[in-house]
N, C-alpha and C positions, 0 to 999 in steps of 0.2 A: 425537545419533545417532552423529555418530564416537567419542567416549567408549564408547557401549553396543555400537560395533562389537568394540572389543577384548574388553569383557568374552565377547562371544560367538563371537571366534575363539579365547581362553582354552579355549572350551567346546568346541570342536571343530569351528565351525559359520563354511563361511568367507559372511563378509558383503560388499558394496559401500554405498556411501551417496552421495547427488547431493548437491554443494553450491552453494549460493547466495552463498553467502561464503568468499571465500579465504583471509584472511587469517587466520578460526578455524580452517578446516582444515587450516592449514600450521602452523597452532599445537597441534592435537591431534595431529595426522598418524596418521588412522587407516590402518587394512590397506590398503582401496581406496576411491579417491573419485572420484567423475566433475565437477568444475566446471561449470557451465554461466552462459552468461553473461547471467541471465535476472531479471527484475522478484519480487521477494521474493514469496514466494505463489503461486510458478507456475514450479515447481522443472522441470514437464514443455513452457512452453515457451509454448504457445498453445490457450486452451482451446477446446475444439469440433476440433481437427485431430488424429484418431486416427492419421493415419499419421506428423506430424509428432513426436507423441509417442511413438509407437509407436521411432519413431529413436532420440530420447533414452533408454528404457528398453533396448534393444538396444545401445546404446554402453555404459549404465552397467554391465550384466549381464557384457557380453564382458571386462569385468573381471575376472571371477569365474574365468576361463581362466588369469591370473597366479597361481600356487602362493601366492608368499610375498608380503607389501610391506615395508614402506609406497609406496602411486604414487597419484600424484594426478593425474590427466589430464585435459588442457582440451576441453569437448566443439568441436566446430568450426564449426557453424554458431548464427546469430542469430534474434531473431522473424523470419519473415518479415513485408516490408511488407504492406498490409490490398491484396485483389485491389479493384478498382474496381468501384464501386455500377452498375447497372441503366444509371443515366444517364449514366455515365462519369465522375462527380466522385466524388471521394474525399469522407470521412467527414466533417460537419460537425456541432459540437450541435446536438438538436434546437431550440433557444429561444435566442432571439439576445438575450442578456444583454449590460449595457451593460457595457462597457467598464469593466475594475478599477479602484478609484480609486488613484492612486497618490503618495505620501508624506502622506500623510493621517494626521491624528489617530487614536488608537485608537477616540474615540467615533463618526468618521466614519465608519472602516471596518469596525466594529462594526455599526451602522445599513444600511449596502451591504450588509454579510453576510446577516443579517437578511432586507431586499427580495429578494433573488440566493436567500436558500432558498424563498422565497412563489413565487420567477417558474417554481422550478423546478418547483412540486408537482403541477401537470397531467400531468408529465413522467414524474414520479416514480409517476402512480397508473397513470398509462395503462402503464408498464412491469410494477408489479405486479400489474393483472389480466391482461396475456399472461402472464405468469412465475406465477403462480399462488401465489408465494414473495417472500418476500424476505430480507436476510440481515442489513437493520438492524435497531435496538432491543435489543442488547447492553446497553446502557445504563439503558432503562428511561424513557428518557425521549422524547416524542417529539422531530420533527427543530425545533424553534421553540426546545424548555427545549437541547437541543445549543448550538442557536446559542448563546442567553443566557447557558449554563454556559461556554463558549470566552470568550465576550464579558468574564464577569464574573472569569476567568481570566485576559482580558489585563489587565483592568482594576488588576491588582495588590491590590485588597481581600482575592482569593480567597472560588468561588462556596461552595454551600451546601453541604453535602459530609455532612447529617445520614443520607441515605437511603442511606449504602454505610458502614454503623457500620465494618465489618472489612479496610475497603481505603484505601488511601494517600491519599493527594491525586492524586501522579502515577500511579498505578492507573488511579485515576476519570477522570481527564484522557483516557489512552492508549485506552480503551474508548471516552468519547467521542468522540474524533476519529476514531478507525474506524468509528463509527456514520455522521457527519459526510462521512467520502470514501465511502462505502457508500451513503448516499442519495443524492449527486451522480451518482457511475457508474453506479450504477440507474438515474437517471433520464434520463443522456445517452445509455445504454444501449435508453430506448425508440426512436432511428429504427433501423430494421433495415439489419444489413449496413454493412460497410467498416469496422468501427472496431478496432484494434487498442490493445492496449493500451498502447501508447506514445501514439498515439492520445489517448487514455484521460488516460493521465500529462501530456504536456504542455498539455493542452488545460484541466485542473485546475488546476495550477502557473501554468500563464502566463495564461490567461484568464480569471479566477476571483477572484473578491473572497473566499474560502475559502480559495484560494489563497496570498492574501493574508496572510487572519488566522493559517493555520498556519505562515508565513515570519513575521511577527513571534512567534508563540507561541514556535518555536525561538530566537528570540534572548533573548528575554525564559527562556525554561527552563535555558538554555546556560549564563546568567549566576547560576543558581539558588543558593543556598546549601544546598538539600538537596539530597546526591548523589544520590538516585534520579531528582530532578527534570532536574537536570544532564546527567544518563545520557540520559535521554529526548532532551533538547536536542540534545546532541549525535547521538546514535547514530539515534533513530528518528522523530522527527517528519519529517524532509525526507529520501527514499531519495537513494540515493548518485548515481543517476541525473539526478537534481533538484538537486545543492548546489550548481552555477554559481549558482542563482538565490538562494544566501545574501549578505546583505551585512552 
């Protein structure tokens, strides 16, 4: 989008763009960009909070006031934390999974992952009949061949890769594992109320045997000999918010 901003102030037509990433934007430097210092995929902030957002689109816009750039400006506030539940405690998953296993075999933690998606699927159904939707199955596969496909990905064989003729390995991979946190968030997503998305995030990363297998996937990808696979390693499997939890 900063690239296609120039083309279109070329054109006459002055633009703004919100970024997620700094460090692309200070590398393209387009006309005007707003920063925001917010979880990839939620450029406006906090979803369900029309006034919260409504802030973000009014800061990125008042750009549009500066004639000429390049300015790149930092928006000023954070999520706000989640307000407190009914009962006065803050957000907790629904389903009190045991404890990640930790330095464990690939085939152990493999096996945990596995149990960890069975414990969660009441979770997950009961979310998608209030939600009437859901936003997994990208993939094509449900969430058990997900597991299996991660599983048989760490397992260094490399899984079965026939039913996606025109897509990479690391393709197939990155689709899977957003199927993967997409069924988890769903389903911690069925208690209502309090959970923010950081919420969300750490609760995935640190409490999670999924958590788990995507902290080894990244190491194992990182060290990849195919650079798209590498890419992924490094750049996208663990957000930038998450990489204390690299080792």
């Amino acid at each position: 989008m900063s690239g296609l901003g120039h083309i279109l102030e070329n054109a006459g037509l002055s633009t703004v763009s919100i970024s997620l990433v700094r460090e692309h934007t200070e590398r393209i430097v387009p006309p005007r960009a707003l920063w925001v210092p917010f979880e990839f995929g939620r450029p406006l902030g906090v979803p369900g909070d029309a006034e919260f957002q409504r802030r973000v689109l009014v800061a990125a816009l008042n750009l549009l006031e500066i004639e000429s750039g390049p300015v790149l400006a930092d928006y000023p506030e954070d999520v706000p934390d989640p307000a407190p539940s009914a009962d006065g405690e803050g957000w907790v998953c629904p389903v009190h999974l045991r404890p990640p296993v930790a330095d464990a075999d690939d085939e152990s933690l493999v096996s945990a992952f596995l149990a960890e998606i069975a414990e969660l699927r009441p979770w997950y159904d009961i979310g998608l009949e209030r939600r009437g939707h859901t936003t997994f199955g990208a993939s094509g596969l449900d969430i058990t061949g997900c597991g299996r496909f991660l599983g048989d990905f760490l397992d260094g064989d490399g899984p079965a890769t026939e039913r996606w003729p025109d897509l990479r390995a690391g393709d197939i991979l990155k689709i899977v594992l957003m199927d993967v946190k997409t069924y988890y968030l769903e389903a911690a997503l069925a208690r209502p109320g309090g959970a923010s998305s950081r919420n969300l995030e750490d609760w995935f990363w640190g409490d999670t045997n999924a958590g788990q297998v995507f902290l080894a996937l990244q190491r194992r990808c990182a060290a990849s000999d195919d650079p798209f696979v590498a890419t992924l390693g490094r750049q996208f499997i663990v957000p930038r918010a998450q990489a204390h939890r690299i080792r």
